[in-house]
Backbone as JSON, one array per atom type, in Angstrom:
{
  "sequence": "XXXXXXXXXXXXXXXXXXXXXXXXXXXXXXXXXXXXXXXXXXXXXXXXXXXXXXXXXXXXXXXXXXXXXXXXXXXXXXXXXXXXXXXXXXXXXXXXXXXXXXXXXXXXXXXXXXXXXXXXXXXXXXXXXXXXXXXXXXXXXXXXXXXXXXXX",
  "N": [[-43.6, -19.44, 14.9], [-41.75, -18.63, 17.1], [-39.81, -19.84, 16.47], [-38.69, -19.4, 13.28], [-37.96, -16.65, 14.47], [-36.11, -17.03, 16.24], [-34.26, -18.24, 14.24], [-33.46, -16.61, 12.71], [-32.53, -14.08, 14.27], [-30.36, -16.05, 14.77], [-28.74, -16.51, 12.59], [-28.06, -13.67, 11.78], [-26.27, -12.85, 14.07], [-24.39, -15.1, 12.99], [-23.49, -13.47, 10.75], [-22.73, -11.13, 11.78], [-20.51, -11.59, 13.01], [-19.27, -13.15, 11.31], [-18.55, -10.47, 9.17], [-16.97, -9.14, 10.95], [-14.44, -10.79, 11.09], [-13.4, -10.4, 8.69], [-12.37, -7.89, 8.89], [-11.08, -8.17, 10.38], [-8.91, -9.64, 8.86], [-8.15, -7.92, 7.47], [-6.52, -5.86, 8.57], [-3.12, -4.79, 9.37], [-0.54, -6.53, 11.06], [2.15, -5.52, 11.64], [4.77, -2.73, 10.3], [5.89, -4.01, 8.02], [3.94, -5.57, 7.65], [1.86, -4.11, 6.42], [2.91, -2.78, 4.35], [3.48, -4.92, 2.41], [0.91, -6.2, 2.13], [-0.21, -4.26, 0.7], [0.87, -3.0, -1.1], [1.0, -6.35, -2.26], [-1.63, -6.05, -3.05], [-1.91, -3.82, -4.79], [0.09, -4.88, -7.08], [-1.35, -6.88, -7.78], [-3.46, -5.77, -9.3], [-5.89, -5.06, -7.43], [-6.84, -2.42, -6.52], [-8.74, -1.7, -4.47], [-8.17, -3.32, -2.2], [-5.99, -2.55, -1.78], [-6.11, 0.29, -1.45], [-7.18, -0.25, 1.52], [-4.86, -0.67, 2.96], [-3.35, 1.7, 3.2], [-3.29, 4.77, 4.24], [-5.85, 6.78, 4.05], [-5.64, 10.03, 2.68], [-6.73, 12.95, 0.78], [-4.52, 13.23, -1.33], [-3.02, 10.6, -1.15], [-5.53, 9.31, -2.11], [-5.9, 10.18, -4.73], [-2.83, 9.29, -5.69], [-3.53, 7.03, -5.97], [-5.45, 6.72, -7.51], [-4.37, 7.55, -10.14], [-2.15, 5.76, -10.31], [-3.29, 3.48, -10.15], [-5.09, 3.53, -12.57], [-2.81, 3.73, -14.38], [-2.02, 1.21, -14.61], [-4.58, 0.13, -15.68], [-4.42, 1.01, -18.59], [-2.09, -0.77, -19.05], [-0.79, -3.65, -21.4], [-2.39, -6.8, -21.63], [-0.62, -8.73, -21.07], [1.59, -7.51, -19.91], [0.43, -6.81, -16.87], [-0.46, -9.9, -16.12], [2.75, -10.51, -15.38], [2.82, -8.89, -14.03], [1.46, -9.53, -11.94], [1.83, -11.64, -11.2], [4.1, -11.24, -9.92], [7.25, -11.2, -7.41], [7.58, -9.75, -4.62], [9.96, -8.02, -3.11], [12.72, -6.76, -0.86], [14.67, -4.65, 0.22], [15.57, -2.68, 1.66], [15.09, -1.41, 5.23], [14.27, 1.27, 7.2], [13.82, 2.33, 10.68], [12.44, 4.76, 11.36], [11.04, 6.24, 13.74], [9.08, 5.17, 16.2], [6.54, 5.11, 15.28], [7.19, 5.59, 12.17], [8.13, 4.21, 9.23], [10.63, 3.13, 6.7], [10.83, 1.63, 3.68], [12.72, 0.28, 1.61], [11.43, -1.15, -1.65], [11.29, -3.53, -4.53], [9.45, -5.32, -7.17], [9.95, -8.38, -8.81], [9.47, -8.31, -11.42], [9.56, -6.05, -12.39], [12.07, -4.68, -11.36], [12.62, -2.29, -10.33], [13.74, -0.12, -8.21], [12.12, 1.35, -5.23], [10.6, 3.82, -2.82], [8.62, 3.39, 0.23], [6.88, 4.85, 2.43], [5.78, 3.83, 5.65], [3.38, 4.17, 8.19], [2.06, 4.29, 11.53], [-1.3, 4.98, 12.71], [-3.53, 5.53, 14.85], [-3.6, 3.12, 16.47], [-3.02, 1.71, 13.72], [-1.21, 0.39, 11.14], [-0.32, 1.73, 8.09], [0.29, 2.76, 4.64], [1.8, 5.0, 3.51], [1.27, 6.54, 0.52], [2.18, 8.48, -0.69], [4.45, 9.87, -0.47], [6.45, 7.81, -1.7], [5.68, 9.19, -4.23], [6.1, 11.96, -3.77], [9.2, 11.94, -2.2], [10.43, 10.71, -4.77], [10.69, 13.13, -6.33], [11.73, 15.26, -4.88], [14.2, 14.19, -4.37], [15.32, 14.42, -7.07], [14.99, 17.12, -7.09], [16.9, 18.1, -5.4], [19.29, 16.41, -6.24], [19.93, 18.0, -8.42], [19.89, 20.43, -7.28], [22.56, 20.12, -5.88], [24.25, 19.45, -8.49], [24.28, 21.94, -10.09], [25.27, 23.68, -7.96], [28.1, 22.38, -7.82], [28.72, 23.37, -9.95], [28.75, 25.94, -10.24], [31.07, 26.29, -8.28]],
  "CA": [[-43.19, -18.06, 14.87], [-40.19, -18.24, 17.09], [-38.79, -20.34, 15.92], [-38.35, -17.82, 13.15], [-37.36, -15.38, 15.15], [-34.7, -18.04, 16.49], [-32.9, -18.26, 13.03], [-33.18, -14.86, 11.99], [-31.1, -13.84, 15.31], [-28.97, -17.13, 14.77], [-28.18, -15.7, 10.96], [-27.99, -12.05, 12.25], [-25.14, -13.23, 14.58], [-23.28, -15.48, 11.83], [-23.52, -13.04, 9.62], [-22.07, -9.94, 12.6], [-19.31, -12.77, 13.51], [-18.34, -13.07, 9.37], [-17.79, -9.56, 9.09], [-15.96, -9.09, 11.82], [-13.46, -11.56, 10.67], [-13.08, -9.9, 7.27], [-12.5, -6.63, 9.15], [-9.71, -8.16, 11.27], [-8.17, -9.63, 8.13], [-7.67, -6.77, 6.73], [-5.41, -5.29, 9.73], [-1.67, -5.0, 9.34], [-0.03, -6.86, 12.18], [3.08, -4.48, 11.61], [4.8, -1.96, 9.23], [6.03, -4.74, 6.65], [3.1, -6.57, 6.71], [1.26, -3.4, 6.2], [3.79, -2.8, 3.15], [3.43, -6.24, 1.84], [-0.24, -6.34, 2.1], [-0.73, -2.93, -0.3], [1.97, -3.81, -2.23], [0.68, -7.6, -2.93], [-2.64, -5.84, -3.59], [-1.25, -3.37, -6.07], [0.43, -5.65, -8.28], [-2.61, -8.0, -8.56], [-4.56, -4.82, -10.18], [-6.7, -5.14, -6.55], [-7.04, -1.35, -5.86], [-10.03, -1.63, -3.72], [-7.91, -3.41, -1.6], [-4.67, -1.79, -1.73], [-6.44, 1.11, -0.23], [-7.6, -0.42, 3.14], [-4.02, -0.57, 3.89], [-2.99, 3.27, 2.88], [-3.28, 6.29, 4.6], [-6.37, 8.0, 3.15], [-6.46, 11.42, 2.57], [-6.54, 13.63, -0.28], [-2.89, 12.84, -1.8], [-2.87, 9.4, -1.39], [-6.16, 8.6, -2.93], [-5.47, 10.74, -6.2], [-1.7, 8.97, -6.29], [-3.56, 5.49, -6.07], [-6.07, 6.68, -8.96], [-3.71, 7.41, -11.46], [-1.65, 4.24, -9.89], [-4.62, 2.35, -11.05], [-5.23, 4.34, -14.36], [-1.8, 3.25, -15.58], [-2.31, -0.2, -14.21], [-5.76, -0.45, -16.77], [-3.53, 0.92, -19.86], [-0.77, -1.83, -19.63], [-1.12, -4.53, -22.11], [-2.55, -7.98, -20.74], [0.41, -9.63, -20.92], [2.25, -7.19, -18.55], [-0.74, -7.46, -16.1], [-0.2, -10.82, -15.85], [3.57, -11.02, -15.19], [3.15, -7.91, -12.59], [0.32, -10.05, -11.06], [3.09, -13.31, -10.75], [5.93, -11.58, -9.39], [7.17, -11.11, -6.03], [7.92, -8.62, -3.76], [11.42, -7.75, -2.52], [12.57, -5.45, 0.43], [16.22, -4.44, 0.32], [16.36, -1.73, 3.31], [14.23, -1.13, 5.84], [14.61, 2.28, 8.13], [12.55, 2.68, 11.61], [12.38, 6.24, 11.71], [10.78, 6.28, 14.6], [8.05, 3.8, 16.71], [5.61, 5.1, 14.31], [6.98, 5.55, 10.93], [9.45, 2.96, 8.81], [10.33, 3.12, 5.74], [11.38, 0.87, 3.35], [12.91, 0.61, -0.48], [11.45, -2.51, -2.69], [11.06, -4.06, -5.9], [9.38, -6.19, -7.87], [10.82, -8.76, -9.27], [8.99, -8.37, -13.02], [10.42, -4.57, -13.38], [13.05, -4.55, -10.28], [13.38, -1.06, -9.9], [14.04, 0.01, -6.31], [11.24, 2.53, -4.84], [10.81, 3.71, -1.56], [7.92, 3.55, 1.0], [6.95, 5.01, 4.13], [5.04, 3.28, 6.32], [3.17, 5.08, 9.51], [1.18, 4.24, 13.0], [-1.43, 5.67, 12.81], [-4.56, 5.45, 15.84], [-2.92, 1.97, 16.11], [-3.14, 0.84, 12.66], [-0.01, 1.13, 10.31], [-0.83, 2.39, 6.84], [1.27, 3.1, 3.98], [1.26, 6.56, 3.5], [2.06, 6.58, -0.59], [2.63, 10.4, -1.49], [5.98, 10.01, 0.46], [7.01, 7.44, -2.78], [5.98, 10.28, -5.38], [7.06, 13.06, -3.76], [10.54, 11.48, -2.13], [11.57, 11.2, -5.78], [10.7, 14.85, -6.57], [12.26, 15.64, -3.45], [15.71, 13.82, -4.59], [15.48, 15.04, -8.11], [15.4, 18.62, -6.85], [18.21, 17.78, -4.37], [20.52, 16.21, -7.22], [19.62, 19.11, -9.41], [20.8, 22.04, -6.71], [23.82, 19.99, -5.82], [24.89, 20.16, -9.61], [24.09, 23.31, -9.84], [26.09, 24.33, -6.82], [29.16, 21.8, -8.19], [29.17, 23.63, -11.3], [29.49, 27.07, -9.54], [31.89, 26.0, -7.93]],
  "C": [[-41.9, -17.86, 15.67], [-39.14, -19.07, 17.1], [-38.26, -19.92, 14.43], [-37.37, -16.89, 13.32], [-36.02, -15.93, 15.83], [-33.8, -17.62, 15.27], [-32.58, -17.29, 12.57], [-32.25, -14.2, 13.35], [-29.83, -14.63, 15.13], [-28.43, -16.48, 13.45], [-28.03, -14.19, 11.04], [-26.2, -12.31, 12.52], [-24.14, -13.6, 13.84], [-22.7, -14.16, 10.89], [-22.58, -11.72, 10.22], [-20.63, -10.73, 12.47], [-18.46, -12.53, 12.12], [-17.74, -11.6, 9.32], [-16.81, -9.22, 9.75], [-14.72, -9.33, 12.05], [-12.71, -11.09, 9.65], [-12.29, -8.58, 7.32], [-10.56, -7.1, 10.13], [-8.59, -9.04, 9.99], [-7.91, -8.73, 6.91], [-6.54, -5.78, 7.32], [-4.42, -5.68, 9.65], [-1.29, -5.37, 10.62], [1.3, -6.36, 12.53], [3.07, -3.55, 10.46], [5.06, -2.92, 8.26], [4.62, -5.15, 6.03], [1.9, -6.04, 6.19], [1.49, -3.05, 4.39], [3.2, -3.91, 2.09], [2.5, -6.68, 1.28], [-0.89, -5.42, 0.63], [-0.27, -3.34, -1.57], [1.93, -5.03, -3.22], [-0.2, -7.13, -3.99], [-2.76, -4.84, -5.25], [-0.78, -4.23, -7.28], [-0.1, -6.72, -9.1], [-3.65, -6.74, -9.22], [-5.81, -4.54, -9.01], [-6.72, -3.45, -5.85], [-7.34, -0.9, -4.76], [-9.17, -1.78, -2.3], [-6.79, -3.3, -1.36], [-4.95, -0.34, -0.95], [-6.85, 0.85, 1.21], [-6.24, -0.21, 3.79], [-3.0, 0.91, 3.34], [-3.81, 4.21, 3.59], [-4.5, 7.12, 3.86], [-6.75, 8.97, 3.58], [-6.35, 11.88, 1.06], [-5.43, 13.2, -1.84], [-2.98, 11.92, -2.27], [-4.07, 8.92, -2.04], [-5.91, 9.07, -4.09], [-4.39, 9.57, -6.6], [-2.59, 7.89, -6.44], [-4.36, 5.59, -7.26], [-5.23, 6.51, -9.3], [-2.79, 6.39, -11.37], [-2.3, 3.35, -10.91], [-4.89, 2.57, -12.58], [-3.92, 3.72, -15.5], [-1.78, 1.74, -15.35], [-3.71, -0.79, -15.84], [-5.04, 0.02, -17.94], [-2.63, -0.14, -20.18], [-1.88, -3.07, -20.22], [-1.74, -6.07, -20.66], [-1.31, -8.69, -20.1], [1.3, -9.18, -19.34], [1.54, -6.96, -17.1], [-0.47, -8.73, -15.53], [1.27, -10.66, -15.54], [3.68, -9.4, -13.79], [2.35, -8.91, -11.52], [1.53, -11.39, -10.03], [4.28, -12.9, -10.29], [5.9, -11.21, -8.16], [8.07, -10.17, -5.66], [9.66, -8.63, -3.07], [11.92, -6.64, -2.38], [14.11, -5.65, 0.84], [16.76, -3.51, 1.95], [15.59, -1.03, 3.49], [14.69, -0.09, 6.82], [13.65, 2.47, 9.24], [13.15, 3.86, 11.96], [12.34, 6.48, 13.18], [9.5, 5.32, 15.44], [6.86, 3.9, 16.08], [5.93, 5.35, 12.81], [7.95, 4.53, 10.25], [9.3, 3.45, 7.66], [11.38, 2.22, 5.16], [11.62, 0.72, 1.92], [12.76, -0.97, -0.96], [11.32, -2.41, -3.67], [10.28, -5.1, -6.12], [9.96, -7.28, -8.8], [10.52, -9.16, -10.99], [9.9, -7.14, -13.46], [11.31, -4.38, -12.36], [13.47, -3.38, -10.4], [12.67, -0.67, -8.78], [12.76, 0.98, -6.32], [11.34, 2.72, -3.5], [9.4, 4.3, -0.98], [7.62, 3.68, 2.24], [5.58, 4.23, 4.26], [4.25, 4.44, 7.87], [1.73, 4.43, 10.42], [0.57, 5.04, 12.97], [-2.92, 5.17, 13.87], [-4.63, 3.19, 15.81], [-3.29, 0.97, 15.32], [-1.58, 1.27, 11.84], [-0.61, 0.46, 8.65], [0.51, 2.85, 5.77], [1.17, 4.77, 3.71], [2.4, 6.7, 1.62], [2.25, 7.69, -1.13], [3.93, 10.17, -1.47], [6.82, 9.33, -1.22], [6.79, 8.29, -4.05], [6.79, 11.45, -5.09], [8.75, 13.2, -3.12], [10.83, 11.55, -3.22], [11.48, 12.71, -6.27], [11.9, 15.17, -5.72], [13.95, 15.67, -3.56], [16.09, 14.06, -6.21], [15.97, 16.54, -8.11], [16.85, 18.7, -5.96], [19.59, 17.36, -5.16], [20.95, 17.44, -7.83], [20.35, 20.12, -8.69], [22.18, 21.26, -6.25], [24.73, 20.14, -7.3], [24.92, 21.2, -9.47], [25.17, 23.73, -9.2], [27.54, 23.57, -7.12], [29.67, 22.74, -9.27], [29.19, 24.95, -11.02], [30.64, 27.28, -9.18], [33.17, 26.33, -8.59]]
}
């Protein structure tokens, strides 16, 4: 009997220890590798785990649904060649000691985007609204400078 009760503590322990491990590889060791991490996870179709390293609230889980939603529409093929390509990080901004942001690509569809990064209860998280609504943001901003050119 306790011997037993031996292995079932000894396999308790292993088993506390394993998670534990799983929990600390999941932790961004900065803002890139916070970036890098989401980012990898994204382009392998890995949702699940594209959210551990995002910001969740409200915003950001919606943007990552429909993220994902257009992710399960693309053909196989392009699936696969988003899955195989690699990441590339043109210009990086430290806002401030908690936020960065940074504009990459892929190198399957290489068009530029831009992501903030943010510190937050010292974890850094992507915070992905910032990449939908930054282009709003600079759409409306082009838009009233025409505008105001063509007054002119």
């Amino acid at each position: 009997m306790k011997t037993i009760a031996l292995i079932s503590c000894f396999l308790f322990l292993v088993m506390a220890c394993n998670n534990s491990d799983k929990e600390a590889e999941t932790k961004s060791d900065n803002d890139m590798d916070a970036a890098r991490n989401f980012l990898d996870a994204a382009l392998k179709g890995d949702y699940k785990n594209a959210s551990v390293y995002m910001l969740k609230d409200s915003a950001n889980l919606e943007y990552l649904n429909v993220t994902e939603r257009g992710y399960q529409r693309m053909s196989l093929d392009e699936r696969a060649k988003l899955k195989a390509a690699s990441l590339r990080f043109f210009d990086t901004k430290q806002v401030n000691d908690s936020t960065t942001v940074t504009v990459f690509a892929n190198s399957y569809k290489n068009d530029k985007d831009t992501l903030r990064i943010i510190r937050t209860q010292g974890q850094w998280l992507v915070d992905l609204k910032y990449l939908f609504e930054h282009d709003a943001d600079t759409s409306i901003y082009k838009q009233k400078n025409k505008i105001d050119t063509i007054q002119k």
